[in-house]
N, C-alpha and C positions, 0 to 999 in steps of 0.2 A: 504494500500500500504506500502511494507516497504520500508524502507531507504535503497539508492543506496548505490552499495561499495563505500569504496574510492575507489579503483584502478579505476572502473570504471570511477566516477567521475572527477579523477585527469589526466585520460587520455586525456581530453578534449576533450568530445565527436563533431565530428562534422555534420554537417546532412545537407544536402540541402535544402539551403531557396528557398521558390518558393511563396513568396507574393502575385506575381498574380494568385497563388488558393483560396488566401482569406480562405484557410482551413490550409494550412501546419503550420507543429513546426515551430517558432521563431528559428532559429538556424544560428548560423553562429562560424569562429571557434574562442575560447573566449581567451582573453587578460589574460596572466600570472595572472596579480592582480586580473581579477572576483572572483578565487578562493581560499577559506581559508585551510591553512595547518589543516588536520583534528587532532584533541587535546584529544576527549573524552570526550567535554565538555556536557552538558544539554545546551539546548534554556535558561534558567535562568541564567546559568554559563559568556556565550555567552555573555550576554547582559552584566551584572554586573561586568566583566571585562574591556569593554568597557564604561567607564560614561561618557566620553567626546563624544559620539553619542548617545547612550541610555539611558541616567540617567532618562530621565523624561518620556520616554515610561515605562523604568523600576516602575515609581511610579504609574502609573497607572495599571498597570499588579497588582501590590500589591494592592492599594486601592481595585481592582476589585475582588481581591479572584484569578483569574488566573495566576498567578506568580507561587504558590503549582504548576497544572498542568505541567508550565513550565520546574518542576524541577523534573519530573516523568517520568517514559519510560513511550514507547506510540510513537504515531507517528503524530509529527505535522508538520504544515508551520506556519510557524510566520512571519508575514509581518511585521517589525519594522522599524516604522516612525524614524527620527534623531530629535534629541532632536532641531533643527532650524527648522524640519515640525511640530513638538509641538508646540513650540513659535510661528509658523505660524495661525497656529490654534489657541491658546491663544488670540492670539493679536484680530484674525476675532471675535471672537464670547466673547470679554470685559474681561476676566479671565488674572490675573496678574501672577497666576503661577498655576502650578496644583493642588494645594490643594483647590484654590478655585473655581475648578469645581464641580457641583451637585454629588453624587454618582450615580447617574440614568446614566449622561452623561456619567461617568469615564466609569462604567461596560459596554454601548455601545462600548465605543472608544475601549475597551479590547478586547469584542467580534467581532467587524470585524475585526480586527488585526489575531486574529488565525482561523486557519483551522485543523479541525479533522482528516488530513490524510497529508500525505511529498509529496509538489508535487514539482521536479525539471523542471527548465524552461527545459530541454530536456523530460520532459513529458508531457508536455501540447502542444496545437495545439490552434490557435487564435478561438477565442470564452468564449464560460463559465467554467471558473471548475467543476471539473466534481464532489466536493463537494463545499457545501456551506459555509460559515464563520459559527462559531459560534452564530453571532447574527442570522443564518440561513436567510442569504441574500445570492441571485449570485453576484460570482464577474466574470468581464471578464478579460482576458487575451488576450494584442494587442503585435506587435514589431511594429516598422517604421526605418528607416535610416535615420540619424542627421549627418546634415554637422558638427554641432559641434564636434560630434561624431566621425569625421574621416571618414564620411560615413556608419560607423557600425550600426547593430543593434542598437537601444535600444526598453528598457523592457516596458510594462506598467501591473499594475492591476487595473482596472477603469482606473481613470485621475493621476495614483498615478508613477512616473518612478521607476525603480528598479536600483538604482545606484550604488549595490553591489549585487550579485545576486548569489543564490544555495550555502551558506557556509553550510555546512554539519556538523551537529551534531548529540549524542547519539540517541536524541529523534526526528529528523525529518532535517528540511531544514529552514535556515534562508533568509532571501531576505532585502535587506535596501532599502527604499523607502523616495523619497525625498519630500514626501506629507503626511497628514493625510486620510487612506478612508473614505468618506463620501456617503456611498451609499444614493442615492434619497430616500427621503419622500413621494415625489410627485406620485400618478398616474400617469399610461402610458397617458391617454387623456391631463392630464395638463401638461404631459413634453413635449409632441406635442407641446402643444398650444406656448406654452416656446419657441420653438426653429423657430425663423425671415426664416431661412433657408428651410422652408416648411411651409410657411403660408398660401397658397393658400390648401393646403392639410385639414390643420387645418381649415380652415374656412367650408369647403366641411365637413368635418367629424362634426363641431359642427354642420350646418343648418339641417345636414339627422336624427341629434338623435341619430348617433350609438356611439356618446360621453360617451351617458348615460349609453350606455351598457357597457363600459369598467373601470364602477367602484368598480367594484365586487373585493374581495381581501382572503377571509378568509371563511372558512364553519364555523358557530359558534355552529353549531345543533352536527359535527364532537366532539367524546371525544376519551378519550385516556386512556392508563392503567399503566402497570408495563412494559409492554412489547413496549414502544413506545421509541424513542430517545427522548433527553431530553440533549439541550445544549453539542453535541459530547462525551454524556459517552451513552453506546447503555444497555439496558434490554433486551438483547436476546431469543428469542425461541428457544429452538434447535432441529432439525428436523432431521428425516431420509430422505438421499436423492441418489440413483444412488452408494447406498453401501457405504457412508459417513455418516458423523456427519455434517450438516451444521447450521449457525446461521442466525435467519430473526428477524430485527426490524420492527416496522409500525413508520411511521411518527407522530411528535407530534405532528402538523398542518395540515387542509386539507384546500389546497389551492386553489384559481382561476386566473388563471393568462392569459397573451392576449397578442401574436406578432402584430403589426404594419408594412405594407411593405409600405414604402412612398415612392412617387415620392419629390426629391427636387423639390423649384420652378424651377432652371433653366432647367429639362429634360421637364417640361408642355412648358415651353418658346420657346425649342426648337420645338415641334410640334404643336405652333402657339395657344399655350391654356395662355392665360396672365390675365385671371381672374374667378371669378366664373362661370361667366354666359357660356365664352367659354366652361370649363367645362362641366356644364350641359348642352350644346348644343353634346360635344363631348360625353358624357355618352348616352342620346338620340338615338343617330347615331347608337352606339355601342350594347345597348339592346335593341333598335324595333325589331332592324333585328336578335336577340337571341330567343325574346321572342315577336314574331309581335302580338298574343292574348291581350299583354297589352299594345301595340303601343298607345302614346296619352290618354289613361285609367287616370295614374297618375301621370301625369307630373307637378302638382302643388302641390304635396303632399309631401311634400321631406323625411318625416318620415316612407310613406308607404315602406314593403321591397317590394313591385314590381315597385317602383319609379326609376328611371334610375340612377339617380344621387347615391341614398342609394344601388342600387347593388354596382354602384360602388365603393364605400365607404366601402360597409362589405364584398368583397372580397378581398379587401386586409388586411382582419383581420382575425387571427386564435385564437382559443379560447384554448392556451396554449402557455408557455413561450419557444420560440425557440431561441437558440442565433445559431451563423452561423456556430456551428460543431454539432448542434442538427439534423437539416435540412435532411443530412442522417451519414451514418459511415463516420468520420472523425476524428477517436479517439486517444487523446494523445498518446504521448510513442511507439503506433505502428501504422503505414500507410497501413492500411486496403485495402485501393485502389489499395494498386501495391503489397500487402504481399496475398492478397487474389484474390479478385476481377481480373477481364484479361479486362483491359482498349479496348486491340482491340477488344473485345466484348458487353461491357457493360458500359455502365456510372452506377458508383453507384445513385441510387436512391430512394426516399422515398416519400410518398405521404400524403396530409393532407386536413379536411375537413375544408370548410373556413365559416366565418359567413352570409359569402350570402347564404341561403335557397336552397339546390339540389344543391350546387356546389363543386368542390375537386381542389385541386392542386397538381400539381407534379414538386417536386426536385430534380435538378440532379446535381452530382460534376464531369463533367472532370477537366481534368488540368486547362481548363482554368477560373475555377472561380466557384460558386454556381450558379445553371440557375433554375429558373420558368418557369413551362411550354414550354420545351424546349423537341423536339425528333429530335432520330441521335445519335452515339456515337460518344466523341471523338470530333475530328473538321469535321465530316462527320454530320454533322446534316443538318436536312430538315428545320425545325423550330427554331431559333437562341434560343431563349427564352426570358426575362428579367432577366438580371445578380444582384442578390444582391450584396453590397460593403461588405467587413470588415473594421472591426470600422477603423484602421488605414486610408484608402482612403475614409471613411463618415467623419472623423474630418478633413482631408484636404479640402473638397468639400464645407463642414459646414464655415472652417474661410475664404477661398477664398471668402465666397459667401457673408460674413459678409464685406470682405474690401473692397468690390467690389462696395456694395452699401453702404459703408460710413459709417457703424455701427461699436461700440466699441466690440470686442472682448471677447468673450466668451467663460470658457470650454463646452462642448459635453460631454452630461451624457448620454450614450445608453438605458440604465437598469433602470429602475421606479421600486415600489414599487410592482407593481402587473404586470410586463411584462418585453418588451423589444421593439425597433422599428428600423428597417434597413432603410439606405435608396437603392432606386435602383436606374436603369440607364435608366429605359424605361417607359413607360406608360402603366403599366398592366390593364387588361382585362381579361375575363372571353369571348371570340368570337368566333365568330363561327368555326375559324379555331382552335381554342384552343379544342374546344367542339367534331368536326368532323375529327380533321388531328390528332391533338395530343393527343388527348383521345381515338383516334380508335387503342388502341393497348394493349397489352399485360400489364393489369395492377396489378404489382407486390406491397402486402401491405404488409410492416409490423405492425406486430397485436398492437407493442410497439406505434404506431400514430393512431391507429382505435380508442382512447380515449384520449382526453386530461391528463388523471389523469395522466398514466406515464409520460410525459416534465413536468406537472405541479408540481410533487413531487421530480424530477431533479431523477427517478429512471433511468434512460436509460445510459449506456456505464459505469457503475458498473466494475472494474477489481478487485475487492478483491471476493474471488471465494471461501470465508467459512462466508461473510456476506451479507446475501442479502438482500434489502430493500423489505418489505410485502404490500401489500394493502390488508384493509380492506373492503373499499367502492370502486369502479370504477365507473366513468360516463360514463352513456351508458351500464352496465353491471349488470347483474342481476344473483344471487346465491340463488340454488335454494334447501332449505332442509339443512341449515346452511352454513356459513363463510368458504369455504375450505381454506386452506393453499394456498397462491396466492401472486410469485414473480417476480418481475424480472429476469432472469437467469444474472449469471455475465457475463459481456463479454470478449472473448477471442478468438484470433484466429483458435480455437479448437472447438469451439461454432458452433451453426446454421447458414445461411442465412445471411449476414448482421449481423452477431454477436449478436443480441440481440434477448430473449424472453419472452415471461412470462409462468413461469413453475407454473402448481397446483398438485397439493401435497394434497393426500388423499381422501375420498371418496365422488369425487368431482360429478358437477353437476350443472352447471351455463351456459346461456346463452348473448350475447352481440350482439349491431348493429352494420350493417355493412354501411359504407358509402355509398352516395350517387351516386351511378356512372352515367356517359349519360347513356340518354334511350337507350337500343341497348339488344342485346340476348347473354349472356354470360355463357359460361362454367367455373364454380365455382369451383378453385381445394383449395386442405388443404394441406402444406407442413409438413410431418411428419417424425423423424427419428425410425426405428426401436426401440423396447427398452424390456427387458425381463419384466420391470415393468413398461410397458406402459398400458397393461390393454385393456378390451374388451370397445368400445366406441358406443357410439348410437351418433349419429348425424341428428339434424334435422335442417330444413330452412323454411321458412316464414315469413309472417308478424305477429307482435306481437298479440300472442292472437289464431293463425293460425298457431302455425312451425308443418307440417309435416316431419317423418322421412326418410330418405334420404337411400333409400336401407339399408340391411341388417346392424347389427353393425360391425363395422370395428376391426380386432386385432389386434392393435398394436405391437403383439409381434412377428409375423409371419415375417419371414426373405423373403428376396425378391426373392431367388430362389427357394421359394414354388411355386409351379404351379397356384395357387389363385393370384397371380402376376406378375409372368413369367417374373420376372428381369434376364438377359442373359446380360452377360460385349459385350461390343460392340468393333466388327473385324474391326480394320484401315485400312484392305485391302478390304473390302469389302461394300462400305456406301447402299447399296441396302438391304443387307439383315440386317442391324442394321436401317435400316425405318421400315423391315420387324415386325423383335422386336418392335417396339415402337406402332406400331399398332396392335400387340397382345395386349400388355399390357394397349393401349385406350380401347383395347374393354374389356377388365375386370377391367375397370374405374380406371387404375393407370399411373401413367408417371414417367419415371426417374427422376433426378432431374437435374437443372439446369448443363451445363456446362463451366459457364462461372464465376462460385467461387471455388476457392480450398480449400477448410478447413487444415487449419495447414498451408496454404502456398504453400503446394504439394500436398496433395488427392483431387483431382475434386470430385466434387458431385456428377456427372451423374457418375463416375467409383467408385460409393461406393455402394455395394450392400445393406446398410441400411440406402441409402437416395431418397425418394419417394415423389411424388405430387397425393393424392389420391381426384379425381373428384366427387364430393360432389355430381352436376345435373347441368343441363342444364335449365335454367330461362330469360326470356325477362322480366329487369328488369326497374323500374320508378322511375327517380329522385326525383320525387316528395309522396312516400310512403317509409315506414320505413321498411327495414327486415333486420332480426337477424338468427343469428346460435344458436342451443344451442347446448351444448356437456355435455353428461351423463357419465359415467363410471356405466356400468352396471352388474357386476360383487365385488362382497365385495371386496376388498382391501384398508386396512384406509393406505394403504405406497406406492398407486400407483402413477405412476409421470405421465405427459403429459407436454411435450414443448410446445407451440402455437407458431410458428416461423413466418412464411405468407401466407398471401392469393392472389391466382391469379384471376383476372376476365377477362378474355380471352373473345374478340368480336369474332360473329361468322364467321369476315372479315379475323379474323385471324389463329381459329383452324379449319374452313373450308374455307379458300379461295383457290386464284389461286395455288398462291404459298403457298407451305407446310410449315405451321409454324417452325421455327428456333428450336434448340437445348438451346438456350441463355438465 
């Protein structure tokens, strides 16, 4: 990302707060003094000028060897503590001044302090960075409104305030922070156990076992090469791509990482649940009647996963790190949902496989909030859902609940070593209304959550569009005849679907699972944009061990007013014979595309003649068996591209019901 103008900057961008999305920019319009008269300085310059605030952040930049970086173009954040959040930290942990810090500790303190890319608080949105610190930890990004404050904003990163914020230098963005960050040590299971404010939660999650499951942190069998990152200097590949030069690293680390959706105690309290036993009385109630075959089976077992209590318990865990702008498009800098997306049509959404066995969830952002399991657009919904908080309104929830019951006061660390944990507002379930109302519809995936690896490698909502993050290995995904070239696409309003992809690149040839969906008979489509170096594709479907090929191979490169797909722009005066079009174009297995995204902001997708939904087959599919797609390129091209943007699984409720399926 590069560094903002000044002019921009100094304009004092202003941008509408809207809290209660729990997704929007922190914005509000900022105080003369947030901002520093821009000098030309380096992030080194910056600091060293200033010793009466930074002196002894400045000595740790140097003991650590990142001080040099400081004083280098390049593009950073620099979060710098004040030399009284040093002393703070000094004091907590017995050190008399900085020198008598270990060097292990000092190079720590240095690495969460920078960031390998300029992020200004008018580019970010409440949730994760959308890069990591150098110690390659997430940090999150909250605002709240302080009566001290005037009512204003203020900043946070972690537990950390930003009491001077976006000073603008050569090399990136400074921010002062009136704390040391201390990201967690701790496992997401033991920062559970940690927080009094959901301990009925924690107690349920250690008796089922799925504790055990959420200690996983690291691939150690994963290596790395020349070509991986390494501490924010990147060893690029450089690749041809769409008549470009572009660059792709691999991660130095291969991660495993685990979201948490808790219930605080006080929403079980409110639905009459005050201890475990209610609990698993309630869990009971809730999967007999999901799953009446294992009614009474195993109700004393609490480890088994057909036990009532442990569905309960691992459905509200995902086996990857979401903070609440991962969830779906929510991406700093630019407001996907109202630059793209047409709100009176769609709630942005995204969907994810959870750790109860055969189960999915689905995410949706309108305005008013992040929702679970939730249909309807808008405030027109059938199904309210379970609302997740952002961090700002889970740390108010958290100390209320602590003074309430007479407990000493504590910060709220969202973020553990190997996850993250929300709380929510409702009593989630996996029911039958979730399974038969809200799942009988049009289930739109993107390919970026059909595997944990991309949240888990933080590759999703990428905006630098000549570096792309690579995988190597994918969970759940299998390459077949060598390693193809396999990225995240960057994202941008100009991008696919929901902005994000993953592009392969070269003479590729891999197939991957596809999630779990209810049992029901769905029509299977593949979102693809035209492309000259798309390449001839064979596509097959089955269960592993079993893919057959899926009609003929598909050409990517054939434009949609070939008659093989009989793409015709559709007459506003005339909506009969534009149904008429759409069902030509089902019966030679293609569909427009959606029209409820604009790409760029103003091209609709159903009005682009080279954006298509091509119909894989039609399949009565079982939650409980495994099936994958694999996709060939069968044709020599080591420069061919393929986007993977989403997949639709269409119930036969809804591309053969009463009413005629939607445009949307």
């Amino acid at each position: 990302m590069k560094t903002k103008s000044i002019y921009k900057l100094f304009a004092g961008i202003i941008a509408t707060v809207a809290l209660s999305q729990g997704l929007a920019s922190c914005s509000d319009e900022p105080a003369v003094d947030n901002y520093y008269t821009f000098t030309g300085e380096m992030v080194s310059d910056y600091l060293d000028r200033r010793p009466e605030l930074y002196s002894e952040f400045t000595e740790i930049l140097r003991r650590s060897g990142l001080y040099g970086k400081m004083a280098t173009y390049g593009a950073y954040t620099c979060l710098a503590p004040t030399n009284d959040a040093i002393d703070l930290y000094l004091s907590q942990h017995g050190y008399a001044s900085v020198s008598d810090m270990p060097q292990a500790e000092c190079d720590t303190l240095s690495w969460n302090h920078i960031v390998a890319a300029a992020y200004f608080t008018t580019d970010l949105s409440v949730g994760q960075l959308p890069t990591n610190n150098m110690n390659d930890r997430s940090l999150t990004f909250s605002c709240d409104s302080s009566e001290v404050n005037g009512g204003n904003l203020v900043y946070y990163i972690n537990n950390s305030q930003l009491i001077v914020r976006d000073d603008s230098v050569e090399n990136g963005v400074v921010h002062t922070l009136d704390r040391v960050i201390q990201p967690s040590k701790l496992y997401l299971p033991d920062m559970i156990m940690e927080d009094k404010a959901v301990s009925l939660f924690a107690e349920a999650l250690l008796i089922t076992g799925m504790r055990d499951s959420l200690y996983f942190y690291e691939d150690e069998t994963y290596t790395i090469g020349t070509d991986s990152i390494k501490k924010g200097t990147v060893g690029a590949l450089i690749f041809h791509r769409s008549g470009a030069d572009y660059r792709m690293s691999y991660p130095e680390k291969r991660k495993k990482q685990f979201t948490a959706l808790v219930e605080p105690n006080s929403v079980f309290e409110a639905k009459g649940i005050l201890n475990i036993d209610d609990l698993k009385a309630y869990a009971k109630q809730i999967y007999d009647e999901v799953y009446p075959e294992d009614a009474g089976v195993y109700d004393d077992d609490f480890t088994h996963r057909k036990n009532p209590l442990n569905r309960f318990i691992s459905y509200h865990l995902l086996p990857c790190r979401a903070a609440i702008n991962n969830f779906t498009v929510s991406e700093s800098g630019v407001d996907y949902k109202s630059t793209c997306a047409m709100p009176n049509l769609i709630d942005c959404t995204d969907w994810f496989t959870t750790m109860m066995p055969g189960t999915i969830m689905k995410f949706s952002s309108p305005s008013e909030g992040m929702f679970i399991n939730r249909k309807g657009v808008a405030a027109n919904y059938t199904v309210r859902g379970v609302m997740v908080y952002p961090e700002n309104e889970m740390r108010a929830i958290h100390d209320q609940y602590l003074a309430e019951a007479g407990l000493p006061a504590e910060d709220l660390t969202q973020g553990a070593l190997n996850g993250i944990y929300h709380y929510i507002d409702d009593v989630l379930t996996y029911n039958t209304q979730t399974r038969d109302v809200v799942f009988n519809d049009r289930i739109r995936w993107n390919v970026i959550t059909m595997s944990p690896e991309f949240l888990n490698a933080n590759a999703r909502g990428n905006t630098d569009n000549q570096n792309l993050l690579g995988l190597k290995v994918v969970d759940g995904w299998d390459f077949h005849g060598g390693t193809p070239k396999l990225c995240v696409r960057e994202r941008s309003v100009w991008n696919l679907t929901y902005s994000d992809a993953v592009d392969l690149i070269g003479q590729f040839d891999i197939s991957f699972r596809l999630p779990p969906v209810p049992a029901n008979t769905y029509e299977i489509r593949f979102a693809y944009g035209y492309g000259e170096d798309r390449g001839v594709v064979q596509i097959y479907f089955g269960e592993k061990g079993n893919l057959q090929p899926m009609g003929l191979p598909i050409d990517f490169r054939i434009w949609g007013g070939d008659p093989s797909i009989g793409w015709i722009e559709d007459n506003p005066e005339d909506e009969e014979a534009n149904r008429a079009i759409d069902k030509a174009m089902h019966n030679r297995g293609y569909m427009k595309d959606m029209d409820s995204w604009n790409q760029g902001g103003q091209n609709n997708l159903r009005a682009s003649q080279g954006k298509y939904r091509k119909i894989l087959t039609t399949q009565t599919l079982d939650p409980n068996k495994e099936y994958w797609v694999r996709i060939k390129l069968v044709l020599d091209n080591p420069e061919a591209e393929l986007p993977i943007n989403y997949f639709e699984f269409c119930p036969k409720s809804v591309y053969a019901g009463l009413v005629a399926e939607d445009t949307h």
